[in-house]
N, C-alpha and C positions, 0 to 999 in steps of 0.2 A: 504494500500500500504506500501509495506515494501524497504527500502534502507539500503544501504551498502555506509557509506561516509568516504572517505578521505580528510584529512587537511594537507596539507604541513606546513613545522617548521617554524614558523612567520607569517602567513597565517592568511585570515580570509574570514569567507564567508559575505554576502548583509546584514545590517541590514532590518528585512523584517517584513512584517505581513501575515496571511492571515483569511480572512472571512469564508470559508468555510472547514477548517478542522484545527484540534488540530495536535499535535505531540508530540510524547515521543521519547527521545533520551536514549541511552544504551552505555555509554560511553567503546568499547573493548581495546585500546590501548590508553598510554598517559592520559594528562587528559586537559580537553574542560573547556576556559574559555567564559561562556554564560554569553549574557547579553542580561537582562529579564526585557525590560519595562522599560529601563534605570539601570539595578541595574546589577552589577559584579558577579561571581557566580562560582566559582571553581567546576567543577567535575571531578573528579577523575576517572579511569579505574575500574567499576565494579560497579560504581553508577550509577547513572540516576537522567533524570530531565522531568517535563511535561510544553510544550507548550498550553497553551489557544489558542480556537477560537478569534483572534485580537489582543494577545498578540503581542508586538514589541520583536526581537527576533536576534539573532546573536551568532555564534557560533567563533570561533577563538583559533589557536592552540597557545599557547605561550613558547611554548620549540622548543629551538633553534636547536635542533637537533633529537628530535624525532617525527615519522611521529602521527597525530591522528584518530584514526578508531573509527567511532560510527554507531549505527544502529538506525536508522529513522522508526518509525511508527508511519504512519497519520492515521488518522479516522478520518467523517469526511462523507459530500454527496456528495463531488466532488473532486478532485486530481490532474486537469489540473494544468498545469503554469502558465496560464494566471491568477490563483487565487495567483500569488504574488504581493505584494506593497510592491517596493521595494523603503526605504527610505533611505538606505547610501548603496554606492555601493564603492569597490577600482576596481569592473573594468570598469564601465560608462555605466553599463544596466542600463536600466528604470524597 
């Protein structure tokens, strides 16, 4: 399953995990500070980063004024939603 994600400037998505599939991020605009299993991670536009199966994971825009665009590929035997554990959230999903 492939996506297409936007980050608003100051932004940040769920710290999350999941069981049942990896993901590779492709950083197109801006650049994506991850944080991988607790550890900071600057990527840059045109780099890339890979997710593990259980990996804890969060992605977060840190520039105030530009938008950030990456692209998501899971692999992986399953790609519902319901396969996220989500463990910090800034909008109050579980």
């Amino acid at each position: 399953k492939v996506k297409r994600i936007e980050v608003q400037p100051g932004k940040r998505l769920s710290y999350q995990r999941h069981s049942r599939r990896a993901e590779h991020w492709y950083v197109v605009r801006g650049t994506a500070k991850v944080t991988l299993n607790g550890v900071e991670i600057l990527v840059p536009s045109g780099e890339a980063i890979d997710i593990a199966r259980e990996d804890a994971h969060r992605v977060e825009n840190p520039d105030a004024s530009e938008l950030l665009v990456f692209i998501e590929t899971q692999t992986g035997d399953y790609f519902g939603e319901d396969d996220i554990v989500r463990l910090e959230d800034d909008f109050g999903r579980n």
